[in-house]
N, C-alpha and C positions, 0 to 999 in steps of 0.2 A: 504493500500500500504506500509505502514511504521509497523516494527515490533518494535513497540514502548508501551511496559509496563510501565519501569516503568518512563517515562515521557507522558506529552501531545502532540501529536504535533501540536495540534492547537494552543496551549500556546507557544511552542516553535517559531513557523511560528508569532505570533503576538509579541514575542520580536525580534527574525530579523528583522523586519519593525521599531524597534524602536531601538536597536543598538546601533547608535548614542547620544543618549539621554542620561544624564546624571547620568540615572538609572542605566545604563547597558553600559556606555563605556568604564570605566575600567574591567571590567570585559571581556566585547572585546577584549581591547586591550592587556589584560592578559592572552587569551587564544590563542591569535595571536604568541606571545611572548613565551607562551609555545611550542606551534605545529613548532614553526620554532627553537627553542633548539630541537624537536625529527626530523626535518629532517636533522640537521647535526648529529642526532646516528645513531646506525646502526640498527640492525633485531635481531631478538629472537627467540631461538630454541632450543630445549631439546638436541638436536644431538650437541650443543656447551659446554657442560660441560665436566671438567676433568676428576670425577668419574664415571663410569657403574655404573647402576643398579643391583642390586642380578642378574636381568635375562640376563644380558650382551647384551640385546639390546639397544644401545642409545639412541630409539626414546621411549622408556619407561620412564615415569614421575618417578622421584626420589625427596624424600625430607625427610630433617631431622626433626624429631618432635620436636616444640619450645621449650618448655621448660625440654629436658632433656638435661643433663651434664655428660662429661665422670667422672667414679667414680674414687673418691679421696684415697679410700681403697681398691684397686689391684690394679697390679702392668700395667695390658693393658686396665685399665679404663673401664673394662666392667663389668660388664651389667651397661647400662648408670642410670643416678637416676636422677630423677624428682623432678624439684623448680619451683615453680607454679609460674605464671609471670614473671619471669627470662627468655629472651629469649636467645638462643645459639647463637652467630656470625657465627659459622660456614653455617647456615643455608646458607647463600652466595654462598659458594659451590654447593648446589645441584638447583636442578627448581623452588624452590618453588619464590623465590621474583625475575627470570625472567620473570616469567609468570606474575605474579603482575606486573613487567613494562612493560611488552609486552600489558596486557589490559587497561596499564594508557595508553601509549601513543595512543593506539586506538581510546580510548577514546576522548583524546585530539585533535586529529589530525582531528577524524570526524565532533567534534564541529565546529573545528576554519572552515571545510570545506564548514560546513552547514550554519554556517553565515555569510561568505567570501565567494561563491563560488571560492575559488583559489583550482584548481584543486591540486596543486605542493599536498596537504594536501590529497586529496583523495588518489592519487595514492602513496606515504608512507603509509597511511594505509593499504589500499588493499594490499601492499607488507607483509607487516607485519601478514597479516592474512596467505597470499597463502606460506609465509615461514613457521609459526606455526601448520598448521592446514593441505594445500592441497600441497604441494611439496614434491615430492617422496622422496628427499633424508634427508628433516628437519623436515617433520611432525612429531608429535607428535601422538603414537598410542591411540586412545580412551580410555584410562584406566588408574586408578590411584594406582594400583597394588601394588605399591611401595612409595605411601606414608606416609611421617610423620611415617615413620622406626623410631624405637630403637633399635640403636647399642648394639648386644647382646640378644636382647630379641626378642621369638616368629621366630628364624630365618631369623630376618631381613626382615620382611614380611609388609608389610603398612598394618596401624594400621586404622578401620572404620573413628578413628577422622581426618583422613587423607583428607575425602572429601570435609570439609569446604575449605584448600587450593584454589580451582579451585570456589570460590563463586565470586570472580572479572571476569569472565567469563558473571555473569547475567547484570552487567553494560554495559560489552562489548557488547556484544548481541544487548542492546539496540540504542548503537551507533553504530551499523553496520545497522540499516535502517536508519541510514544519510547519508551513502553512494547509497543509489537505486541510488538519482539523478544525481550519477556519470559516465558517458561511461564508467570509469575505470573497477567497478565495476560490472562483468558480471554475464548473466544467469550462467555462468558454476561455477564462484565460487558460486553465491548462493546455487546453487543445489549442488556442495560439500559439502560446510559449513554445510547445511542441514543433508546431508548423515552421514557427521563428529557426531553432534550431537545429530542424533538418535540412531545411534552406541555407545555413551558414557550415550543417558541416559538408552538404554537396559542394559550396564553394570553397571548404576546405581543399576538399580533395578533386577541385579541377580548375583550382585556380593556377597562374604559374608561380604566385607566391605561394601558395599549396604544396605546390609539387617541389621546388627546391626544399621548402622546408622540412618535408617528410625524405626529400633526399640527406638533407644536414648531418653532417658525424659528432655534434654535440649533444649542448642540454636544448637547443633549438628542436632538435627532432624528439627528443621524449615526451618534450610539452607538447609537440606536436600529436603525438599517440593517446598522450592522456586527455588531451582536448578534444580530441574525436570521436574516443571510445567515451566518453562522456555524453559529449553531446549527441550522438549517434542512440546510447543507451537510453538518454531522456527522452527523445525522439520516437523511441520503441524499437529503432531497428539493430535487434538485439544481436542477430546473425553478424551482420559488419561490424560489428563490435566486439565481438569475442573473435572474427577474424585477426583483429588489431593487436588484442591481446595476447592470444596463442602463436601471433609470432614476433611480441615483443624481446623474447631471450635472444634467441639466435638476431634477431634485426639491430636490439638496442643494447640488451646487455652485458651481452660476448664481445662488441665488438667497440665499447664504447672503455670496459673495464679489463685491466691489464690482470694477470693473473697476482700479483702481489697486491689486488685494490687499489692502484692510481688510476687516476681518468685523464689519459694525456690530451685530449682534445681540450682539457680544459686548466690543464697545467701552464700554457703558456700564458695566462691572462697575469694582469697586475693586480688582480684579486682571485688569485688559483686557489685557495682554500675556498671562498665566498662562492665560486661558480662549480668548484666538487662538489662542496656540498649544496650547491643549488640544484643541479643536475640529479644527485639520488633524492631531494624532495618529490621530483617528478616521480621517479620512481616508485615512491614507496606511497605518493596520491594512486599509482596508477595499481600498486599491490594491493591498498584497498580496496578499492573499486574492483580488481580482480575475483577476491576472495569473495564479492557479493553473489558473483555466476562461479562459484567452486572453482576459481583456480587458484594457483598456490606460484607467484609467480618470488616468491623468496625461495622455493625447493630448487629453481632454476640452478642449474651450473654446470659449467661447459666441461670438456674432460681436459684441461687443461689449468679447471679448478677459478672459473671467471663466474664472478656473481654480485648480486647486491650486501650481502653479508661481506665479503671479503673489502668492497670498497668502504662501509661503514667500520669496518674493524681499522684499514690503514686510515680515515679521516678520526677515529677514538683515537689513536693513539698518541696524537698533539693534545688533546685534552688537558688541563692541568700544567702546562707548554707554554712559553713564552713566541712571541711571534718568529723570535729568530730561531728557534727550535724546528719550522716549518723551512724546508729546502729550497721552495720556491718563491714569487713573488706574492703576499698580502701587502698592499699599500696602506690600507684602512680595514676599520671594522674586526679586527680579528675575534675581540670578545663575543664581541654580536655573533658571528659567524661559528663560533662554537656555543654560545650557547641553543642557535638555530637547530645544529648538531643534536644536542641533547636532548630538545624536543623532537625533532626524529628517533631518536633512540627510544624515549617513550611512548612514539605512535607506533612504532614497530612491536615493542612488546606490548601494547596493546592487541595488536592482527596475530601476535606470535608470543603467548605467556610462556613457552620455551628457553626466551632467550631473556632468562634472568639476569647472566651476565650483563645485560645492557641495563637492565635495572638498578643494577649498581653500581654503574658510571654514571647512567641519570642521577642518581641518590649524591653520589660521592662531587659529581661535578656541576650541575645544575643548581642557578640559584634559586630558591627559594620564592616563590609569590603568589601568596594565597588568593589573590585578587586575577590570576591569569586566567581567561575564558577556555583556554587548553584544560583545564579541569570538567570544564560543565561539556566537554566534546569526547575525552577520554578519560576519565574518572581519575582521580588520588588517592593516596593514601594518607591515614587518620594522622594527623599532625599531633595529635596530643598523644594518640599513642605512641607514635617518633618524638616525643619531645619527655615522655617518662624513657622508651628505651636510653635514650642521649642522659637521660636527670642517674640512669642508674648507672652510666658508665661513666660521670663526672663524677658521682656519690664515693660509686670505688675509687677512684682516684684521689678525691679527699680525704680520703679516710688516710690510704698510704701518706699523703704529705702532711695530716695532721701527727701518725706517726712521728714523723723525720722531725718538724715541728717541736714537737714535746721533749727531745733529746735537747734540745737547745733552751729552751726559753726557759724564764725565770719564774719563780713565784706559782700562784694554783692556776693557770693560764690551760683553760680545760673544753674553748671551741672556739671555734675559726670565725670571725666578723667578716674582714676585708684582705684588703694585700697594702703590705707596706710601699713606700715609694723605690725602693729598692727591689719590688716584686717578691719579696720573702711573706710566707703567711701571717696575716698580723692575729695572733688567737689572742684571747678575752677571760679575764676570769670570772667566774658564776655572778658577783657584783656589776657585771656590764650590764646595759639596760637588755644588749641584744644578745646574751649566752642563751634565750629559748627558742631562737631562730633556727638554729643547725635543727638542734636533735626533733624541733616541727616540721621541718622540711622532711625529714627521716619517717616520719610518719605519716606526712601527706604519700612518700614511696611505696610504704607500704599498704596505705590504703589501695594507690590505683594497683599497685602488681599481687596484693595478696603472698606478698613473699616474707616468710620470716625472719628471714636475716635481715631484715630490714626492721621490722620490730625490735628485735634482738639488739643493732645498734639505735635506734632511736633511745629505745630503755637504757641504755649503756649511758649513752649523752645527755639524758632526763636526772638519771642519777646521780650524774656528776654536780646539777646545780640545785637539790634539789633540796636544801637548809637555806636558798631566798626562800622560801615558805615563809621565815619569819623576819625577812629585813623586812623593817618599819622606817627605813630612810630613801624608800624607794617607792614613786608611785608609779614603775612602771612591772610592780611584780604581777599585773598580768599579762603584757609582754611574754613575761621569763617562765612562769609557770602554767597561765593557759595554755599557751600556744605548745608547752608540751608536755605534762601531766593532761592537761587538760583535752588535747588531742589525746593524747594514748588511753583516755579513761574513755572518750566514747570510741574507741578500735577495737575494745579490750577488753574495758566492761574490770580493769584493774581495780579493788578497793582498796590498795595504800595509792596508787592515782588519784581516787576522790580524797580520800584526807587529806590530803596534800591538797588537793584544788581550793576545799574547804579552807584550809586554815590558814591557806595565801589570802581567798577572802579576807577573812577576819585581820589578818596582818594590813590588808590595805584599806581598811572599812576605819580602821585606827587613824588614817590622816583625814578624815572626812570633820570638815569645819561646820558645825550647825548655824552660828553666823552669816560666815561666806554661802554658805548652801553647796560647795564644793570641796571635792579631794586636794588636797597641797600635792602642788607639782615638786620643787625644788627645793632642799633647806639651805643653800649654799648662796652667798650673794647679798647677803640681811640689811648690806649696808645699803643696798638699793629697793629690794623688796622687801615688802611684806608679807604677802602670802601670794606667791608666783601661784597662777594656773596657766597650763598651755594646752593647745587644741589637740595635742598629743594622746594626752591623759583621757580624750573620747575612746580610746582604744581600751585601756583597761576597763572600762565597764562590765564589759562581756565574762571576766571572770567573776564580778559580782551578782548579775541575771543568773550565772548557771550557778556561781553558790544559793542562791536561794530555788534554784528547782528543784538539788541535789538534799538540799533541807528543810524544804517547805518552810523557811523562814524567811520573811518579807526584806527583816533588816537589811541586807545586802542590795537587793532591789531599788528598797526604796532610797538610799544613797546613793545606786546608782542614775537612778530617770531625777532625781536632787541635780547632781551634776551635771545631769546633760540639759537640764532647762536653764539650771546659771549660766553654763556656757552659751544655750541659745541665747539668751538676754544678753550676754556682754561682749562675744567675740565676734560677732558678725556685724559686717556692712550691710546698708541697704540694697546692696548686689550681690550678696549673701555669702563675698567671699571673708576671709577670715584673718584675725588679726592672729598672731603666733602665741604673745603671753600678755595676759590682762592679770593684773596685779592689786589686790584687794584690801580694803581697808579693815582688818580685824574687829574692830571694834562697832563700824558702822555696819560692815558688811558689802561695803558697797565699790565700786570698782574705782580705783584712783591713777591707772595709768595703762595704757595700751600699747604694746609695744612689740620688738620682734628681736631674737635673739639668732635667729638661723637664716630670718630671712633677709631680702636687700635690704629694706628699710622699715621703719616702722609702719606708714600705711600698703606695706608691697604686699601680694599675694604668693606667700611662699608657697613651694608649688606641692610638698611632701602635708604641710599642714593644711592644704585642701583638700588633700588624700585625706588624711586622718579623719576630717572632719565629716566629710563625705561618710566614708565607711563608718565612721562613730555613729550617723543619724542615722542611716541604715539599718545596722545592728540595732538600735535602741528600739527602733520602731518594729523591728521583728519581735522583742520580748512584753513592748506595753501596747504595741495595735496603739500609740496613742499618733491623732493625726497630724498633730503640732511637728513630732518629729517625722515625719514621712514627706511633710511639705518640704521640710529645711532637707531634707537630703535631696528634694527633686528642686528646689532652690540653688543649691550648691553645683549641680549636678548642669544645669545653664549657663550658670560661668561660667566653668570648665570650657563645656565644649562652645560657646560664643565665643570665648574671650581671644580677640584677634592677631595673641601669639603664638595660640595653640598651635604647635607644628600639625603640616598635613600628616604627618606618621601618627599625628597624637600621641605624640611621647611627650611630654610638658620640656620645657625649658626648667631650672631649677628653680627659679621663680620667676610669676608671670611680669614682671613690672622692671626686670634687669635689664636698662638702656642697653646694655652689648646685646641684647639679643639683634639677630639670627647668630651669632655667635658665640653665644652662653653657654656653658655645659647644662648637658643633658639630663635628665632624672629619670633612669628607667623605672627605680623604685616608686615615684609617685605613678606612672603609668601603670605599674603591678597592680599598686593597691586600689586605684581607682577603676580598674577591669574589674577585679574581683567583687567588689563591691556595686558595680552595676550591675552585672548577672543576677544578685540578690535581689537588686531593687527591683530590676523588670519583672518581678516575680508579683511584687508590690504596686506597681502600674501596668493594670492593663494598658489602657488608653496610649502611653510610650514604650510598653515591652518592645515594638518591635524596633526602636528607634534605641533603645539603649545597647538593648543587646547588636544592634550594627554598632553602634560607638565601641564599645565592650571587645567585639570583635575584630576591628580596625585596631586595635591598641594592643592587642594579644598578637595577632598576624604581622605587626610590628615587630615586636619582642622577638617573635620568633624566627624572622626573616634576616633584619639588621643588627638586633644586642646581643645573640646568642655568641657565648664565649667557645671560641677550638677546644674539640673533644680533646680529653686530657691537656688543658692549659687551665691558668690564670687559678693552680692552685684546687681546683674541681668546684669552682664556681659556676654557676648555668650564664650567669649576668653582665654583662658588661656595661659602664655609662649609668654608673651609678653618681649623684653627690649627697653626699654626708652632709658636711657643714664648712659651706665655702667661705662665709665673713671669716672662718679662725684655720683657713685652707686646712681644713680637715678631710680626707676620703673624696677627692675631685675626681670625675671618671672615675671609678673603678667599681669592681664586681663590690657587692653587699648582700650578706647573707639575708637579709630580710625582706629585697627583692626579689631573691629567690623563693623563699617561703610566699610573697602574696603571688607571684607568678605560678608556684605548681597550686595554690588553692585554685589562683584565676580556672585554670586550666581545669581542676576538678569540677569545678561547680561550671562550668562551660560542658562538659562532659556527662553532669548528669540532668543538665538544664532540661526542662522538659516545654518543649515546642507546641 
């Protein structure tokens, strides 16, 4: 039913069902985003350009050949002269790169159609075809007569290499049976479009540009096979079509591919990698499209050992290669050109899950980009469950260098924070705010892999800090012992974990001022403060909510939602961002100074204490349902992503209001913790779940893409582009365990999100 080459659509039909999922929801929501940028353009039509044709009919294809230039010795620049890879601007001017966006937006528009049912998508396209192809006064006549012209030469006559032009036509094709399931889409254009394209490929194949072309010994004649037996197949005429195909081995690929995999017809260019591997893209369009009528044109191989595999294996092996590593000439683009490479690798084991091997040159060489529509065409693989396999094999490796670590260092220095500026591990003793980070992260591992070595060292690292139970000079011992007693009692179901949760409680319910209506953040400073609170201390709540469920005693609770209303009263702006430490009058109770210790300035928005606060009203509003807090985190939660320095990655700047920005270091760790904490909240807003959870998701596919530290490097950190505390150049860029810990939660609760 579906004229679908060179995709599945069984494959496709089994990622629609899964869309949502964080495989494929940017990639969704990126193709959503495209398709409604092409329905505010317009339509595309030969009959819209400035220039005629030599043949002064409008609807005749016209295009300038790329790489010629008018000449620089006479006086009317003609006869034009030829610089290989140099492409002409003027090209603009004639058809050729309308037609190229007239089959991108096709393309686009059928996707976003076929995974959205949103009709608005079908019928833009459908217009865009019945303007290009079947409307009397803008169609384009079947023929490309006047192609890839040289001014001056041959009469101005289009040149055979003219017919690669029109090869975005065989994508299109294929997104044109995304639209069957549209009413838009009727019998009458099918059977036009049909009509269209058996009319263009007769003049393929008797035109004289036609026939050189199918004569050519490059990637000029491949495209020429796959454009035929395409067009030919969409057509119906299924017969000269698999003619084409069953003698593509012996015609194109015996003869075009050296037995060691070089393709010397296309070795001599000044971009000999860009045009190999241009050449086996045709290829492997036309191997899918094969495998739709049962042929298998990868089993090809001549007795001399010539194949598609053996030329994909010599283009792998520059992989990971510097451009002078390739023997020939790449002038430009080499990156590009390998990673083209690699998405061929994936489309191939797509057609052929055989060749694992190339899965793991994709895996090992391919970058990363949850937002690439190659997803929603050939499916991926679960990024979270690649990003715990990568958390378990960074885990092991920290564990060894906190080993090597501990031979050295002084004092009870008993888990890993950061890296010193010398790259040495800088470990923490149980008194640091952040010694509950490690051994929580250990337990978020264990949760997603259900593996007990991983429990096993969680508890290892739980117990080393586990007499903060009763520091009382710390308000951030929930920090130190929820995040891992506390984790480990709900994996566990431990009952020396819950005592220990309890009586950290109790230990931090002790700095709770009835006064102030708040927990004392700081004792240190007196000659400045009075009773510091900072927007920090919204975090430790969480161990006070679960001591009172774990004890059906109120007390804890109610000190905790005490807290979090003074704070709503005192730290926030009327834009709901937040001040860092607001400083209390004891005796009145009332707030007597505002101010910021970590951040740029006193009225700036640091970028970790909007995290905090964020996920503080979150939380809160998860244990009292009360709706004061649920505004304030959907409050908070508009800044953020309004405020006009947000990078487009959505990784915050360190703070929002640092004049160096676009040059400010980065804060993975606020993007951590403020993912994590939207997942939560969309749970809590219908009305924007779907709008958080894309925020959510853009800040995660970040993380994962650009921060993600070299397996076994930087100490077995997951994080990179962390800041600490830049005013006292404390921890600028570098990994932070705490980053780590909200990025594997982000990651859980993204995984068990429910859609």
């Amino acid at each position: 039913m579906y004229a679908q080459w060179l995709w599945d659509i069984n494959k496709l039909n089994e990622i629609k069902s899964n869309k949502l999922t964080f495989t494929y929801a940017n990639a969704y929501q990126n193709i959503l985003h495209q398709a409604e940028k092409e329905l505010q353009g317009g339509v595309y039509s030969v009959t819209y350009k400035e220039i005629l044709p030599p043949s002064g009919n409008k609807h005749d294809y016209v295009s300038l050949s790329r790489y010629w230039w008018p000449n620089p010795d006479t006086q009317d620049n003609l006869p034009y002269v030829f610089k290989d890879g140099q492409s002409n601007p003027d090209l603009d001017k004639y058809d050729r790169n309308r037609l190229g966006e007239m089959c991108s937006a096709v393309n686009t528009l059928s996707l976003a159609y076929f995974y959205s049912d949103d009709r608005r998508y079908a019928d833009k396209a459908v217009k865009l075809l019945r303007t290009w192809f079947l409307d009397k006064e803008t169609k384009m006549n079947p023929n490309l007569d006047y192609s890839q012209f040289v001014p001056g030469k041959d009469g101005s006559k289009g040149r055979p290499e003219g017919l690669i032009d029109s090869y975005s036509l065989v994508s299109m094709l294929s997104s044109v049976g995304l639209l069957k399931g549209s009413s838009i889409y009727t019998s009458q254009d099918e059977e036009g479009l049909k009509l269209w394209f058996a009319a263009f490929a007769k003049w393929m194949q008797t035109s004289p540009q036609g026939k050189k072309e199918d004569a050519a010994k490059n990637n000029h004649s491949t495209a020429y096979d796959t454009q035929l037996a395409t067009y030919l197949l969409f057509a119906g005429k299924n017969k000269e079509a698999e003619k084409i195909i069953d003698a593509f081995p012996s015609k194109r690929i015996f003869t075009q591919i050296e037995p060691d995999g070089k393709q010397p017809n296309e070795l001599w260019r000044t971009l000999a990698f860009h045009y190999s591997q241009y050449n086996l893209s045709h290829m492997i369009d036309l191997a899918a499209t094969a495998k739709k009528i049962n042929r298998d044109l990868y089993s090809a191989v001549s007795a001399d050992g010539r194949s598609i595999y053996g030329a994909v294996d010599y283009l792998a092996s520059f992989l990971g290669k510097d451009v002078s590593a390739w023997p020939y000439q790449q002038i430009s683009g080499w990156e590009d050109s390998k990673a083209n490479l690699c998405n061929d690798l994936y489309r191939i084991v797509s057609n052929d899950a055989s060749r694992k091997d190339y899965l793991q040159l994709y895996k090992k060489y391919k970058q990363l980009n949850l937002s690439d529509r190659n997803l929603l065409l050939y499916g991926g693989e679960d990024p979270i469950k690649a990003m715990f396999d990568f958390a378990t094999t960074q885990f092991d490796y920290a564990l060894k260098c906190v080993d090597e670590a501990m031979l050295s260092v002084k004092g009870n220095q008993v888990t890993p924070r950061s890296i010193n500026k010398d790259g040495s591990l800088h470990m923490v003793n149980p008194r640091d705010w952040c010694s509950g980070f490690f051994p929580g992260s250990l337990w978020f591992v264990y949760q997603y892999t259900k593996d007990q070595k991983w429990a096993n060292e969680a508890n290892k690292f739980s117990m080393l800090i586990e007499d903060e139970q009763y520091d009382k000079t710390s308000h951030d011992v929930g920090f130190k012992m929820y995040n891992s007693f506390g984790n480990g009692y709900k994996l566990t179901g431990n009952k020396h974990y819950k005592e220990v949760v309890i009586q950290s409680a109790k230990t931090l319910s002790k700095r709770f001022n009835n006064k102030v209506g708040a927990i004392r953040s700081w004792d240190w400073n007196r000659q400045v403060w009075q009773y510091p609170v900072i927007i920090d201390n919204m975090m430790n709540l969480e161990l006070l909510f679960e001591a009172s469920k774990l004890t059906n005693d109120p007390t804890y609770s109610n000190i905790a939602i005490a807290h979090a209303k003074t704070t709503l009263k005192n730290h926030f702006r009327d834009d709901f961002s937040s001040y860092h430490v607001i400083d209390y009058d004891t005796i009145s109770g009332k707030a007597i100074r505002k101010q910021t210790f970590q951040g740029y300035s006193d009225p700036s928005a640091w970028a970790r204490g909007q995290a905090w606060a964020l996920y503080g009203y979150v939380m809160s509003y998860r244990y009292t349902q009360d709706p004061e807090f649920l505004a304030q985190a959907k409050g908070i939660t508009h800044f953020v992503f309004t405020n006009p320095t947000l990078p487009a990655d959505m990784v915050p700047f360190w703070d929002f209001n640092d004049p160096s920005i676009p040059t400010a270091p980065k804060d993975a760790s606020s993007a951590c913790i403020i993912a994590s904490a939207l997942y939560e909240l969309a749970g809590y807003s219908p009305e924007n779940k779907e709008q958080y959870i894309a925020w959510a998701d853009q800040m995660l596919a970040s993380l994962i893409e650009k921060y993600r530290a070299g397996e076994k490097t930087t100490q077995g950190f997951l994080l990179l582009h962390s800041t600490g505390h830049l005013p006292e150049k404390s921890e600028i860029d570098v990994p932070i365990n705490y980053a780590d810990y909200y990025f594997l939660e982000a990651l859980l609760r993204r995984h068990r999100l429910i859609l």
